[in-house]
N, CA, C and O atoms as CSV, one atom per row, in Angstrom:
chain,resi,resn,atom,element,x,y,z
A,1,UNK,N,N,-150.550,4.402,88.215
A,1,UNK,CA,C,-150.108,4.585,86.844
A,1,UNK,C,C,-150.836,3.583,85.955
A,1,UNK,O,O,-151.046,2.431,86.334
A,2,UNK,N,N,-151.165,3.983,84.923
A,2,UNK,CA,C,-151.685,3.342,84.126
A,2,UNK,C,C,-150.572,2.344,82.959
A,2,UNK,O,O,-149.609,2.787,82.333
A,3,UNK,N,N,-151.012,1.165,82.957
A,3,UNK,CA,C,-149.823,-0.394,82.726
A,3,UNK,C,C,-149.924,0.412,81.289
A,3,UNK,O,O,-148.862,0.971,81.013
A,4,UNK,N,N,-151.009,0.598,80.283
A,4,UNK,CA,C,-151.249,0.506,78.706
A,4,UNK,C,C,-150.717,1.615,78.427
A,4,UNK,O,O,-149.955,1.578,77.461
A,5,UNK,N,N,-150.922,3.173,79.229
A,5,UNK,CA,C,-150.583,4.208,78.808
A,5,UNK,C,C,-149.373,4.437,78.818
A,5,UNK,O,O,-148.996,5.140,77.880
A,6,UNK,N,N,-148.134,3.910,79.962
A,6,UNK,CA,C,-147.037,3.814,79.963
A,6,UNK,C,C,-146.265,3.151,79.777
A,6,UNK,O,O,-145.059,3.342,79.930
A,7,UNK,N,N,-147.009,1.879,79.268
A,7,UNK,CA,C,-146.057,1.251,78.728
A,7,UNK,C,C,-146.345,1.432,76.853
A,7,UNK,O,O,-145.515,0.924,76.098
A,8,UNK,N,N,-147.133,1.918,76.480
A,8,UNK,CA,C,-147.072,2.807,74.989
A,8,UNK,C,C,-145.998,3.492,74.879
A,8,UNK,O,O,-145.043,3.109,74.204
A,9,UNK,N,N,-146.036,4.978,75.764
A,9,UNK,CA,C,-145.587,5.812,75.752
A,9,UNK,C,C,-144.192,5.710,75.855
A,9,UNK,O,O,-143.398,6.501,75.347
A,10,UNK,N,N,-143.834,4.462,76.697
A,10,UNK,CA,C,-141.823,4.536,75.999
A,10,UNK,C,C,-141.507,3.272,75.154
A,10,UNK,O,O,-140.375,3.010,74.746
A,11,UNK,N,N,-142.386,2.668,74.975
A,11,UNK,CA,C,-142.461,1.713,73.615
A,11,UNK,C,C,-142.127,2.571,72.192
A,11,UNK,O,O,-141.358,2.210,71.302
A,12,UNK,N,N,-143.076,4.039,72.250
A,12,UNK,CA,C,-143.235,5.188,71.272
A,12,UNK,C,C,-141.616,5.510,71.395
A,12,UNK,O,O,-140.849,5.476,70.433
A,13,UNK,N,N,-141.146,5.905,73.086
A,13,UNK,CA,C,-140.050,6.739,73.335
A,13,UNK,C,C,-139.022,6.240,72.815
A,13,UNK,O,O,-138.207,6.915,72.185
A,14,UNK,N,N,-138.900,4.654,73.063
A,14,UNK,CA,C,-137.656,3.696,72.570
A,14,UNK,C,C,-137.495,4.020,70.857
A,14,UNK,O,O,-136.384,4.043,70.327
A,15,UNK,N,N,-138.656,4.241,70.162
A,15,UNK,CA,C,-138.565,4.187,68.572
A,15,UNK,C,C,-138.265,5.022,68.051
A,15,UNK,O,O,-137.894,4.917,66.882
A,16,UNK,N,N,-138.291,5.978,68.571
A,16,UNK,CA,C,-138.132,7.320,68.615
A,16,UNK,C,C,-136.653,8.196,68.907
A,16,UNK,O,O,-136.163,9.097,68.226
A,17,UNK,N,N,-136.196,7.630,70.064
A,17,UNK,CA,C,-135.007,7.561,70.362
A,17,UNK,C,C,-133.922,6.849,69.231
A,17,UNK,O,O,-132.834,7.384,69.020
A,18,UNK,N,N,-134.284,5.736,68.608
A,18,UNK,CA,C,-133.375,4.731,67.668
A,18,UNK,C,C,-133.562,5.504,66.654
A,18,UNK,O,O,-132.525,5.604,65.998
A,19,UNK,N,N,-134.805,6.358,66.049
A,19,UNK,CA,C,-134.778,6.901,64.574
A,19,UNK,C,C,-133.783,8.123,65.039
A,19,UNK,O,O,-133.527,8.480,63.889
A,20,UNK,N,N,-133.148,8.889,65.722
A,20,UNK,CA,C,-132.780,10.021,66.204
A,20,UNK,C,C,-131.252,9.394,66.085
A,20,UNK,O,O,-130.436,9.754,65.236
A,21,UNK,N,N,-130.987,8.235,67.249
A,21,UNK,CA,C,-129.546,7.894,66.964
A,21,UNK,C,C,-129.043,7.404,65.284
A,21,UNK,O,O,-127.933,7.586,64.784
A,22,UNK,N,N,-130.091,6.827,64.731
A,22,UNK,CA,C,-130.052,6.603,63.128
A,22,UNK,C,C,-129.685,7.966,62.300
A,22,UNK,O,O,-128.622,8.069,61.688
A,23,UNK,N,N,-130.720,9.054,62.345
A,23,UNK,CA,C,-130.506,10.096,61.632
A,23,UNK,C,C,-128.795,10.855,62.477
A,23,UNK,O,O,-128.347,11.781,61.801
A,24,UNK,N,N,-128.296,10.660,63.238
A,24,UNK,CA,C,-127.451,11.085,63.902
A,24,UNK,C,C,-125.933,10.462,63.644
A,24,UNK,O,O,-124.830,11.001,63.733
A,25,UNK,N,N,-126.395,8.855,63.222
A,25,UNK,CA,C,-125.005,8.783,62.889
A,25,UNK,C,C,-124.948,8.506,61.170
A,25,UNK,O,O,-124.231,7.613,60.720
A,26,UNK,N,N,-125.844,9.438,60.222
A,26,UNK,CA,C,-126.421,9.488,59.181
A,26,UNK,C,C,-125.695,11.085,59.098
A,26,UNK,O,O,-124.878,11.362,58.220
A,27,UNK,N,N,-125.874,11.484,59.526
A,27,UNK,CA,C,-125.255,13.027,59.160
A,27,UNK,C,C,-123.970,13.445,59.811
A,27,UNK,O,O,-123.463,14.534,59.541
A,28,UNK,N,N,-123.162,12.185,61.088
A,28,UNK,CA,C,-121.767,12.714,61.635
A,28,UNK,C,C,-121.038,11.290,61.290
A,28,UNK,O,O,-120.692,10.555,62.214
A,29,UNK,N,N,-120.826,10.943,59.979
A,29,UNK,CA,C,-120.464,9.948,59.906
A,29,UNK,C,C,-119.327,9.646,60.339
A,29,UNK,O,O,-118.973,8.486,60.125
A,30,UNK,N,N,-118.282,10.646,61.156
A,30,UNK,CA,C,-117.084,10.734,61.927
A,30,UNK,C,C,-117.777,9.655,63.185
A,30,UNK,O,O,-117.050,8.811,63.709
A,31,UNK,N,N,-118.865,9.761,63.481
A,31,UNK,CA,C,-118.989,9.702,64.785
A,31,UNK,C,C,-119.623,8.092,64.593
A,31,UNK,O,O,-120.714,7.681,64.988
A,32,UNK,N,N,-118.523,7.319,63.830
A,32,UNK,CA,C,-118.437,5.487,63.769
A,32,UNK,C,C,-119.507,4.891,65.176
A,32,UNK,O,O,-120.417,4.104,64.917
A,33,UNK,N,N,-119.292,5.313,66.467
A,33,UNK,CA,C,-119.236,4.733,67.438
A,33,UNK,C,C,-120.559,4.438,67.737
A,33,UNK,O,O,-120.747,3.686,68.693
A,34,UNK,N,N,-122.028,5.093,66.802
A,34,UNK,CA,C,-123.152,4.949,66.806
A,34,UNK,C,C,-123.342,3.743,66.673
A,34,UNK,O,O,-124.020,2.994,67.377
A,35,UNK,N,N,-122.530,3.442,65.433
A,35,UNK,CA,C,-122.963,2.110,64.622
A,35,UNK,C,C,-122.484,0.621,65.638
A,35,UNK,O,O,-123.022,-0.481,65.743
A,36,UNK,N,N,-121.719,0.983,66.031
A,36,UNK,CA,C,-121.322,-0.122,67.269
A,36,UNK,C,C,-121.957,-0.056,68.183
A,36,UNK,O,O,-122.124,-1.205,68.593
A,37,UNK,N,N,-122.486,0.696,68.843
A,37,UNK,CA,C,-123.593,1.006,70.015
A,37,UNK,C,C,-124.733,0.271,69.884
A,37,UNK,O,O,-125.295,-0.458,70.701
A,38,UNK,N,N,-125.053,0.594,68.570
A,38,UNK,CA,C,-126.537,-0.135,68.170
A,38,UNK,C,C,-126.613,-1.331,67.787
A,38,UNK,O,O,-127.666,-1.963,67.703
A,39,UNK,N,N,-125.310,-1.820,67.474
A,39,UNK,CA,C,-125.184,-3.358,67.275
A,39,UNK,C,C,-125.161,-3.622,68.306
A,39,UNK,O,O,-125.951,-4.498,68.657
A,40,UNK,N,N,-124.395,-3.107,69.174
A,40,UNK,CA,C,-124.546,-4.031,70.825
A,40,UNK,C,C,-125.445,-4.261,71.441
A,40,UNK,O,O,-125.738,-5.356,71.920
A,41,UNK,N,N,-126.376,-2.662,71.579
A,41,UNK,CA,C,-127.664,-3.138,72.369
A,41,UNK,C,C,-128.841,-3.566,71.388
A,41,UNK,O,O,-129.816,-3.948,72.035
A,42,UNK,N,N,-129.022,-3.609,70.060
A,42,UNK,CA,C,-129.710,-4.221,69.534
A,42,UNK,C,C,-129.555,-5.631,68.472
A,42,UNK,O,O,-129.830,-5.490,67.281
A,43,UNK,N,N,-129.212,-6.642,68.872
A,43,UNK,CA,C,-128.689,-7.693,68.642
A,43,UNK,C,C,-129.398,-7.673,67.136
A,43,UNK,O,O,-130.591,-7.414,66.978
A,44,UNK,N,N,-128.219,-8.075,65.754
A,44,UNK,CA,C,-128.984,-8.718,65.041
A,44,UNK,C,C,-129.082,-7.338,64.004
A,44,UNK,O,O,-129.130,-7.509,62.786
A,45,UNK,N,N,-129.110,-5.849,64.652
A,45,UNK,CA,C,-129.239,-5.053,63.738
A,45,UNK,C,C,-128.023,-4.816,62.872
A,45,UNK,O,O,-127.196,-5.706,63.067
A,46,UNK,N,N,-127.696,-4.069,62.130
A,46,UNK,CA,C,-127.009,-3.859,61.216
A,46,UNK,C,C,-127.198,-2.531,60.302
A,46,UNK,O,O,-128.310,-2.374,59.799
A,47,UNK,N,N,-126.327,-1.693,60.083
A,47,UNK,CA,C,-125.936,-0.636,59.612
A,47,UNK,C,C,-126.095,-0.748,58.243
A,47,UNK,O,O,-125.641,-1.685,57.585
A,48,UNK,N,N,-126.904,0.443,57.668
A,48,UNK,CA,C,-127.985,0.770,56.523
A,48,UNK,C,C,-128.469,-0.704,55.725
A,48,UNK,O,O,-128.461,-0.840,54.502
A,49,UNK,N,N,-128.829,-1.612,56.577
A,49,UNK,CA,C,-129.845,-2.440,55.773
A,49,UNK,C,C,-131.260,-1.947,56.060
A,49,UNK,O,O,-131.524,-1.186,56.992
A,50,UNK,N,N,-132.200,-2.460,55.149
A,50,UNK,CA,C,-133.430,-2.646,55.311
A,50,UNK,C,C,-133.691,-3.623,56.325
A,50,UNK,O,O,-134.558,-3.278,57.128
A,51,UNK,N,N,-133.087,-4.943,56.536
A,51,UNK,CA,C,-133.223,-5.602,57.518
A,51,UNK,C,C,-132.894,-5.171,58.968
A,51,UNK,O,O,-133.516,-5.428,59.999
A,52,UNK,N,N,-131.849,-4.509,58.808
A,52,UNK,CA,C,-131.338,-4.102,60.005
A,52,UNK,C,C,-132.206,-2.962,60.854
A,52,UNK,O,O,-132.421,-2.822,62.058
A,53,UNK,N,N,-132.564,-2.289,59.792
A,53,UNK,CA,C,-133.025,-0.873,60.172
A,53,UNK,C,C,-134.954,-1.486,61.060
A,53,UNK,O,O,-135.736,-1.062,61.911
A,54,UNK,N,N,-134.870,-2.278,60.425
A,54,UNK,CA,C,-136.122,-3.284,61.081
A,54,UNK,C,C,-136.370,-3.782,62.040
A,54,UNK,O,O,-137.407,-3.758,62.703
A,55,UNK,N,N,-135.097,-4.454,62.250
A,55,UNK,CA,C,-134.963,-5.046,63.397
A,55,UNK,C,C,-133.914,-3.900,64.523
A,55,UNK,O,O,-133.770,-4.472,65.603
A,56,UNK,N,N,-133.506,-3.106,64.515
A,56,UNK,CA,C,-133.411,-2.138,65.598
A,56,UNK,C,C,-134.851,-1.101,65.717
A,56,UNK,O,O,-135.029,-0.345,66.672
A,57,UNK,N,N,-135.810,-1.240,64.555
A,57,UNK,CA,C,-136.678,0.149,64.852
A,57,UNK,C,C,-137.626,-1.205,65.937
A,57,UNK,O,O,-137.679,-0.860,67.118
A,58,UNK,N,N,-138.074,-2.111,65.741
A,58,UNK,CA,C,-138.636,-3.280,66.619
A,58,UNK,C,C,-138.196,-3.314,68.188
A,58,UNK,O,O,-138.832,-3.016,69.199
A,59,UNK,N,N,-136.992,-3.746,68.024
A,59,UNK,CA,C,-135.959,-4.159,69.461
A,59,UNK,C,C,-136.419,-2.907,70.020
A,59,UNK,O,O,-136.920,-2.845,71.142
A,60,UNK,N,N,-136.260,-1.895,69.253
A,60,UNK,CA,C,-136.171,-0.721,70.189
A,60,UNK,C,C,-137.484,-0.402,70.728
A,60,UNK,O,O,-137.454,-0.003,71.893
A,61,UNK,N,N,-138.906,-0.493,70.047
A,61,UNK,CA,C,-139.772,-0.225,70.597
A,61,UNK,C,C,-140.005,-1.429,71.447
A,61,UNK,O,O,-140.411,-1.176,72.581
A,62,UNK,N,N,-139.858,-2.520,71.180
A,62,UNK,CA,C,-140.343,-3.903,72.434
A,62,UNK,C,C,-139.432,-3.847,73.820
A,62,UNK,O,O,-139.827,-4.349,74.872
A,63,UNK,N,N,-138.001,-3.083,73.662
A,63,UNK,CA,C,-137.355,-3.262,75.003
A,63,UNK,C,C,-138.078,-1.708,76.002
A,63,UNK,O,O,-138.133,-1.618,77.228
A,64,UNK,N,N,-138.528,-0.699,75.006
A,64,UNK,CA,C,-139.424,0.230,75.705
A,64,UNK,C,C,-140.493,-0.454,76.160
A,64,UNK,O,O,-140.760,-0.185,77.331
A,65,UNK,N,N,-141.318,-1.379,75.555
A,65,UNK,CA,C,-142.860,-1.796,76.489
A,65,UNK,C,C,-142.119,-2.666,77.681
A,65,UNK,O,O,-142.326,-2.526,78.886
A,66,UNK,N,N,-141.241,-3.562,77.085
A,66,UNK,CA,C,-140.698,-4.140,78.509
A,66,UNK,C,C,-140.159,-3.427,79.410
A,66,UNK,O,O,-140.051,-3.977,80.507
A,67,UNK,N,N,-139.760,-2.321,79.309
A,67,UNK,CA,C,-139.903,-1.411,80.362
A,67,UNK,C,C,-141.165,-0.713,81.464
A,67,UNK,O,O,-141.248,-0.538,82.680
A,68,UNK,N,N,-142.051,-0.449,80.264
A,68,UNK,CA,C,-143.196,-0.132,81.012
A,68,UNK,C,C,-143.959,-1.298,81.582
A,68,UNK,O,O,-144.282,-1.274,82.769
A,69,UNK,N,N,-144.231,-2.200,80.898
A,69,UNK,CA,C,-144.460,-3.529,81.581
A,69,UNK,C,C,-143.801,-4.610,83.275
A,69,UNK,O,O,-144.293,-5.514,83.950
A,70,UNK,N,N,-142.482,-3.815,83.313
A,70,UNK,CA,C,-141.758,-3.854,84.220
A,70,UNK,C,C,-141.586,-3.154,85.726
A,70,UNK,O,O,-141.317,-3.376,86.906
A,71,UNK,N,N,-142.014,-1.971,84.596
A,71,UNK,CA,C,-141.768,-0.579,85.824
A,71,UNK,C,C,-143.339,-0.563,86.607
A,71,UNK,O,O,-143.345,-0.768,87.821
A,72,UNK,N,N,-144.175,-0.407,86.156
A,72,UNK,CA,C,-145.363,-0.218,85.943
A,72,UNK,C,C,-146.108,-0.813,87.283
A,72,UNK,O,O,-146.547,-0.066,88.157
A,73,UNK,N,N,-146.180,-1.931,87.328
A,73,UNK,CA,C,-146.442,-3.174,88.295
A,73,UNK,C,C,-145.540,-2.106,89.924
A,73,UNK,O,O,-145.786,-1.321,90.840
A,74,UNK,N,N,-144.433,-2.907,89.254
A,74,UNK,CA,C,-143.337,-2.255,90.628
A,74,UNK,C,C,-143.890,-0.882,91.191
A,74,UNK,O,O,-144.119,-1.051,92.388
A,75,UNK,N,N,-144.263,0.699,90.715
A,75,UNK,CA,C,-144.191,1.100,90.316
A,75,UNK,C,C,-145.843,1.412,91.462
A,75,UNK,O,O,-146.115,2.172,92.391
A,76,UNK,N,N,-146.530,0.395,90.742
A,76,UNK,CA,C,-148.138,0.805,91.286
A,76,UNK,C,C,-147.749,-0.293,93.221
A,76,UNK,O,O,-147.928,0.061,94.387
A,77,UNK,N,N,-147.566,-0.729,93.018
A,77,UNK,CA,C,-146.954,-1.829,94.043
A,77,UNK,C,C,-146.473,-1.550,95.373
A,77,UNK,O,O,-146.709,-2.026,96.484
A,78,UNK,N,N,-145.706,-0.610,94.915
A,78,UNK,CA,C,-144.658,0.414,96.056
A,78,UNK,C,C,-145.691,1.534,96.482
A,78,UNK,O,O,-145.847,1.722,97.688
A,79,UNK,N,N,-146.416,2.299,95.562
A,79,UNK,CA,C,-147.178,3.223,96.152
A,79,UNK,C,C,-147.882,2.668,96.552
A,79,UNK,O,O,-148.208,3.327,97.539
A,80,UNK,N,N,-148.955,1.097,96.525
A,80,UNK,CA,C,-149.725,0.813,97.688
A,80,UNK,C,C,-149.455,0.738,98.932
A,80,UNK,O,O,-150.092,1.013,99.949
A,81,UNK,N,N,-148.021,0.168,98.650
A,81,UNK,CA,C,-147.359,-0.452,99.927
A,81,UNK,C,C,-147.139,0.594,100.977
A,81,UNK,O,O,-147.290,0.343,102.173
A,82,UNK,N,N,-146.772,1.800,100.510
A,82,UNK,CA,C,-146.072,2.902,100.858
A,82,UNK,C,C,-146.963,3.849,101.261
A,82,UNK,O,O,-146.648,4.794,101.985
A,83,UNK,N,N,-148.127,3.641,100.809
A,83,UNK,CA,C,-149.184,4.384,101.116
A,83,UNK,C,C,-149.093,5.870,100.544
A,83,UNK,O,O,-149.512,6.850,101.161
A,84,UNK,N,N,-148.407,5.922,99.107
A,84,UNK,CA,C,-148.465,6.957,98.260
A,84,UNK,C,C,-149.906,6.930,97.420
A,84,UNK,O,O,-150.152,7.803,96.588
């Protein structure tokens, strides 16, 4: 697996995912429980700021590369080992 291509690609996925839960609890505003979700796993964000909306569209793409950055290694590691 390639480290740059996959770890882009859910860096992209993570940002992508947060603009979706944004527009989502933007149009079911019944559905409060977004806004607590995203404070939890994105420390620091905050509900319709400009700041906030910043710092979850960020968090969200950097905890995606640390994923691929994570997985990636492991990932190529095991299939040597394994002889995949």
């Amino acid at each position: 697996m390639s480290l740059k291509t996959v770890t882009w690609a859910l860096a992209l996925t993570g940002a992508v995912l947060y603009l979706l839960c944004i527009a989502y609890g933007l149009t079911n505003p019944a559905a409060g429980h977004m806004r607590e979700f995203l404070m939890i796993a994105l420390p620091g964000f905050e509900w319709l700021t400009p700041k906030g909306f910043g710092i979850g569209l960020l968090k969200s793409f950097l905890y995606g590369a640390l994923i691929g950055l994570v997985y990636v290694p492991i990932y190529n590691g095991l299939a040597r080992r394994l002889g995949n």
